[in-house]
VEXPAVO-930673 format. One record per residue (C-alpha): residue in three letters; x, y, z. Coordinates in steps of 0.2 Angstrom, whole numbers. Example, Ala and Ser with C-alpha at 12.3 -4.5 7.8 and 13.67 -1.06 7.14 Angstrom:
residues 2
{Ala {62 -22 39}}
{Ser {68 -5 36}}
end
This chain:
residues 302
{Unk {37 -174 856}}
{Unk {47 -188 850}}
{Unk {59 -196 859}}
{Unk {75 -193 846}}
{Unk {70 -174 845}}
{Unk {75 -172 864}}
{Unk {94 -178 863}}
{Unk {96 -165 849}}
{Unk {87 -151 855}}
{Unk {99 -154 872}}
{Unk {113 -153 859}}
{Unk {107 -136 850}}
{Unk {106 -127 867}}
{Unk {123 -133 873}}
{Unk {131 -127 854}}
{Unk {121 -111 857}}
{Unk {125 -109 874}}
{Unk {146 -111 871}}
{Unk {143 -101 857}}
{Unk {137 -88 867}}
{Unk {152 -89 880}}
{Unk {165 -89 868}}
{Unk {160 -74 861}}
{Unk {159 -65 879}}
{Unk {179 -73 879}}
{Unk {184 -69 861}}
{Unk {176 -51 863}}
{Unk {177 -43 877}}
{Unk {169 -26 881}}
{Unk {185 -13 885}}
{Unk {185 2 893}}
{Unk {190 19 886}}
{Unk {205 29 891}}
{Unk {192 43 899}}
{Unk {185 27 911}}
{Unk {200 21 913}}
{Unk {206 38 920}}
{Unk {190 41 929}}
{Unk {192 25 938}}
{Unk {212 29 942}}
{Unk {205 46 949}}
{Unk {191 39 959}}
{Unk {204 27 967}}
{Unk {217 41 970}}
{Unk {230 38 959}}
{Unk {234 52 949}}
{Unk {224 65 942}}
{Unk {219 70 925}}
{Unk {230 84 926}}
{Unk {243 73 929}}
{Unk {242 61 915}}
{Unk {239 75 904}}
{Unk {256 85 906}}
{Unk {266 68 910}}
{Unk {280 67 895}}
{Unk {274 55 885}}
{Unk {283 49 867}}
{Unk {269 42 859}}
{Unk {276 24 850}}
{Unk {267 13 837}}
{Unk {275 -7 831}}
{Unk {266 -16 819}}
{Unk {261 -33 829}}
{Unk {268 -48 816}}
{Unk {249 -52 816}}
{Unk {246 -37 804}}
{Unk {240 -22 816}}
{Unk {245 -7 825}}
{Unk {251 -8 842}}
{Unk {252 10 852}}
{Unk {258 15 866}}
{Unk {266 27 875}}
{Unk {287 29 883}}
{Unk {287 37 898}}
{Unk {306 43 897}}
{Unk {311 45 915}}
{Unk {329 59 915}}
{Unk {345 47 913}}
{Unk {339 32 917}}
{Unk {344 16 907}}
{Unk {332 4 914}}
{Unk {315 4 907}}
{Unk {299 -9 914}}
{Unk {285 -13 899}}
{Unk {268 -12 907}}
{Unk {257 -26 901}}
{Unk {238 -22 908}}
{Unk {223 -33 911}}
{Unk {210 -38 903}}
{Unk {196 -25 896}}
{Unk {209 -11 901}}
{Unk {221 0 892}}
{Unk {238 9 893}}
{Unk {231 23 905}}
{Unk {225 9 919}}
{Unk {246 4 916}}
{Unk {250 22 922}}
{Unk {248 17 942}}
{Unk {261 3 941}}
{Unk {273 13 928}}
{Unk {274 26 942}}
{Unk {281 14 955}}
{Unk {295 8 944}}
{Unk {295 28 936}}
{Unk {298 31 958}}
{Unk {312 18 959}}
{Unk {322 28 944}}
{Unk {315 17 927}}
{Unk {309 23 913}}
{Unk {293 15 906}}
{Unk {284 8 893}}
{Unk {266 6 894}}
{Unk {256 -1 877}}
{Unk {236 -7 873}}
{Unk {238 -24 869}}
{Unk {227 -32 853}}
{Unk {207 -25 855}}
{Unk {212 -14 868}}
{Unk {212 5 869}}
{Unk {220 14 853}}
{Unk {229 -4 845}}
{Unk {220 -14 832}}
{Unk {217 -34 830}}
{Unk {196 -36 833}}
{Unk {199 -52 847}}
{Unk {208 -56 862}}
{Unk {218 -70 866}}
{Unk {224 -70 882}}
{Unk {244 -71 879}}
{Unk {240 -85 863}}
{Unk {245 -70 851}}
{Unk {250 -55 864}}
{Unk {266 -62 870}}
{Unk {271 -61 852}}
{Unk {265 -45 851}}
{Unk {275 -40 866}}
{Unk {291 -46 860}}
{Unk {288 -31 846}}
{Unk {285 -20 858}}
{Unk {303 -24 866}}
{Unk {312 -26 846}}
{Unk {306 -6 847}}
{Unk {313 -3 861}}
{Unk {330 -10 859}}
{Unk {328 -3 841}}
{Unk {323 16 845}}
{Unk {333 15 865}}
{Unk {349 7 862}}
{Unk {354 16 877}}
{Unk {343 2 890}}
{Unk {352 -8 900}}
{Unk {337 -18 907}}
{Unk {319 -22 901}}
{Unk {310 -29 913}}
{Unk {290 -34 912}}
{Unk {275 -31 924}}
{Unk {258 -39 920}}
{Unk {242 -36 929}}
{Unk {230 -52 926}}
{Unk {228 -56 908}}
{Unk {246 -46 906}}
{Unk {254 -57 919}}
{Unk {251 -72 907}}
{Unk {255 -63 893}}
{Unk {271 -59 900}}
{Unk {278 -74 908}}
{Unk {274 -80 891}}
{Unk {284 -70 881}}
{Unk {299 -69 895}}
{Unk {299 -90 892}}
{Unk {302 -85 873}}
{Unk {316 -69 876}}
{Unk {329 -69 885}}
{Unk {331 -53 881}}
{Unk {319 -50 897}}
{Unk {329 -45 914}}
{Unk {315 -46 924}}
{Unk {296 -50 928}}
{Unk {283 -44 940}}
{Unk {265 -53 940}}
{Unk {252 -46 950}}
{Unk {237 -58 953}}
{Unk {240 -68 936}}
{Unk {232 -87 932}}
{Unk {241 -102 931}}
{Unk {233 -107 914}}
{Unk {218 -100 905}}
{Unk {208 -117 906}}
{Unk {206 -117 925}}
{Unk {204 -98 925}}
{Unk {189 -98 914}}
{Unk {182 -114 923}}
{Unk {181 -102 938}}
{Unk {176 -91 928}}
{Unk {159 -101 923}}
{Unk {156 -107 938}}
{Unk {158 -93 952}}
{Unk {149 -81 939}}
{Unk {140 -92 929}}
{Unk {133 -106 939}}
{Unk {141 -118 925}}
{Unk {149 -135 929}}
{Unk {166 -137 920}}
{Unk {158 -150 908}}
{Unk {151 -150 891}}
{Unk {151 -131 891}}
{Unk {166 -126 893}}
{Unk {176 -139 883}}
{Unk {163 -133 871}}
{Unk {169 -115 870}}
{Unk {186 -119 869}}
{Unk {181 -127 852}}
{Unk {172 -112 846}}
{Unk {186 -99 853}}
{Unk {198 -109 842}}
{Unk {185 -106 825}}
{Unk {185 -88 831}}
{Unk {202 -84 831}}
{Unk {213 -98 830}}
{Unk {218 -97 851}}
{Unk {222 -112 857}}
{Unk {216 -109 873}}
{Unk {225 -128 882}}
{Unk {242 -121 879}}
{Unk {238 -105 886}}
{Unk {249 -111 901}}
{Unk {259 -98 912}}
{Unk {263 -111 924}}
{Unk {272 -119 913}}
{Unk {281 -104 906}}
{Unk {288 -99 923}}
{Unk {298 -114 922}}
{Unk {307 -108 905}}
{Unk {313 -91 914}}
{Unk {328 -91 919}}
{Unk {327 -71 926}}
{Unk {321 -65 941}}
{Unk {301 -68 946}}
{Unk {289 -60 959}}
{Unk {272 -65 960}}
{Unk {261 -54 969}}
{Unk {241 -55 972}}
{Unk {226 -51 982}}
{Unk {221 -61 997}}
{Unk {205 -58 994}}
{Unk {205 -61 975}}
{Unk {189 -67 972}}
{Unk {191 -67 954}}
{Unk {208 -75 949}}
{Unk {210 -84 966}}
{Unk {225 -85 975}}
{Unk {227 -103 976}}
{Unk {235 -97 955}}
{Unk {247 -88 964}}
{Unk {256 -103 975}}
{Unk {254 -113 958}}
{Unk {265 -98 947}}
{Unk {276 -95 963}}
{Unk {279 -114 965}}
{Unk {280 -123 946}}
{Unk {298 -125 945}}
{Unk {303 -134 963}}
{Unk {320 -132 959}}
{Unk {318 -112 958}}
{Unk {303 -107 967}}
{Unk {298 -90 965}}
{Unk {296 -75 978}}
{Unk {278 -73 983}}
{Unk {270 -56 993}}
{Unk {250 -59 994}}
{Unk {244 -43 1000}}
{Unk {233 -40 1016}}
{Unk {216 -37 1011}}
{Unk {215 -35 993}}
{Unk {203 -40 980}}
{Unk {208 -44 960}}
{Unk {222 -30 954}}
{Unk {219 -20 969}}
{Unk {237 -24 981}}
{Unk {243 -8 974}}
{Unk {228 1 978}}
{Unk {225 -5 995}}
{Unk {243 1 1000}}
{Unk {256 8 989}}
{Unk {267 11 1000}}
{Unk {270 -9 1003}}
{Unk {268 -13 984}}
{Unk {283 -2 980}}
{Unk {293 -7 994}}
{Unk {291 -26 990}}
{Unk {296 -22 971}}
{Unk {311 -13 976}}
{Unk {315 -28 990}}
{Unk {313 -40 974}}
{Unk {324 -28 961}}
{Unk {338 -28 975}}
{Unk {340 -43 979}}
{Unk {344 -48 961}}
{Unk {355 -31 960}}
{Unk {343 -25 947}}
{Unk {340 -9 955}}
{Unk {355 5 962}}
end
C-alpha cells in the first residue's frame, strides 16, 4: 500500500465514523406512549387506568419552525398556577405524567407536551434545547392565550428538558419558576461523556467532528447549547435536583448549574441513591417535599 493512501484512509473512517454518531444524536430512537406507560407502570407510578380516565384537554401550537406540537393540560379544580412539563430525551408527554402529578398534588395545574421528534409532535431531529426552547416559548404563548386566568407558569425539565428549559426561562420572563432534575451543564461535555463512558471514544477528532456534521443535519449549533450559561440570565426562582448515583449525566453538572452565577447560587438536593431521572422514583415522598420546600420559600406556593 502506499504510503499517502494511509493518511486518507485514517481520514475516511474518522468522517464515517462521526457521521455515524451524529446521526445516533440528530435521530434518536423514542419511545411510544404504550412503553412509556408500561415503564411508568412497572415502576409504580400510575396505572393505565389512571392515565386513561385523567381529564386531559388535548392542546396543539404550531412550533415557529413549521410543525405541530401536542400536548395535553391537565386542569387541576380552581387553580391558577400551572407547571409546563418538559421530558427527557427519547420520551414523551406520558413519562411527564410522574412529575405533573407532584405539582397536580401541591394544587397546580399542568401542562405536559412532546417536544420536536417525540411522541405525537412533528419536526424529523432533535436538537437538545437549540430549537426546543423556542418551541417551548409557544407552548406558554398558548397558554397565556387559551388560560388568561394563570397567575404563575413555572417549568420542570427532566435531562434534555432541564436544558431546554433553563434555555427558554433565560429568554422569558414570563417564567415564575424552574425545576431541573439531573440536567447538563452544556451539551458538548455531556456528549463527550457520552462518547467516552459508552463508546470508548477520546474527546478528540470524533467528537468535534460530529458537532460539524450535526450542524449540516439540522443547523444545531451544538457549542452554544449552554445551560450553564443560561442559569445566569434567570432572574426567577431555580432548583436543581439529580441523582447521586447518575451515571449517565454525572452530578458533577449539577454543582456547575447550581453554582454558575456566584452571586446567586442556586438550591441544590442530590437524592440518596439514585440513578439518571430516577430521584422521584426512588422516593417520592422526598422529591415532593423538597419541591414544595423550594415553591415556599419563594412564596410561590399557598
Amino acid at each position: 500500500m502506499q504510503l499517502w493512501l494511509i493518511p486518507l484512509l485514517i481520514l475516511l473512517v474518522l468522517l464515517g465514523g462521526s457521521y455515524y454518531f451524529a446521526r445516533i444524536l440528530v435521530y434518536p430512537n423514542t419511545k411510544t406512549y404504550d412503553k412509556s406507560l408500561e415503564t411508568a407502570i412497572e415502576y409504580g407510578l400510575f396505572t393505565e387506568i389512571e392515565w386513561e380516565a385523567l381529564p386531559k384537554e388535548e392542546v396543539s401550537v404550531r412550533s415557529p419552525f413549521g410543525y405541530e406540537l401536542f400536548g395535553y393540560y391537565l386542569p387541576n379544580g380552581s387553580a391558577q398556577r400551572t407547571v409546563i412539563v418538559s421530558h427527557g430525551i427519547t420520551w414523551n408527554l406520558v413519562n411527564s405524567y410522574k412529575y405533573a402529578q407532584v405539582f397536580l398534588n401541591l394544587g397546580f395545574n399542568a401542562l405536559v407536551f412532546d417536544h420536536r421528534n417525540h411522541g405525537k409532535s412533528g419536526g424529523q431531529d432533535t436538537t437538545y434545547g437549540y430549537y426546543e426552547a423556542d418551541d417551548l416559548r409557544v407552548v406558554i404563548d398558548w397558554l397565556q392565550a387559551h388560560k388568561p386566568g394563570t397567575e404563575l407558569i413555572g417549568i420542570h425539565g427532566e435531562s434534555m428538558g432541564t436544558a431546554i428549559g433553563l434555555l427558554a426561562a433565560a429568554r422569558d420572563e414570563r417564567v415564575g419558576f424552574v425545576v431541573g432534575d439531573c440536567g447538563y451543564a452544556n451539551l458538548v461535555d455531556q456528549v463527550g461523556d457520552v462518547a467516552r463512558n459508552e463508546y470508548h471514544l477520546p474527546f478528540f477528532p470524533i467528537v468535534p467532528m460530529l458537532f460539524i456534521w450535526a450542524r449540516l443535519l439540522n443547523g444545531m449549533k451544538v457549542e452554544t447549547i449552554h445551560p450553564e450559561d443560561a442559569i445566569t440570565q434567570i432572574t426567577a426562582p431555580v432548583l436543581i435536583i439529580h441523582g447521586e448515583e447518575d451515571a449517565y449525566v454525572h452530578p458533577s453538572h449539577a454543582h456547575r448549574l447550581a453554582l454558575a452565577d456566584p452571586e446567586n447560587p442556586r438550591p441544590l438536593w442530590i437524592a440518596p441513591g439514585a440513578g439518571h431521572v430516577k430521584a422521584l422514583v426512588t422516593n417520592r415522598e422526598a422529591y415532593q417535599a423538597e419541591v414544595a420546600r423550594f415553591l415556599k420559600e419563594h412564596e410561590l406556593l399557598n
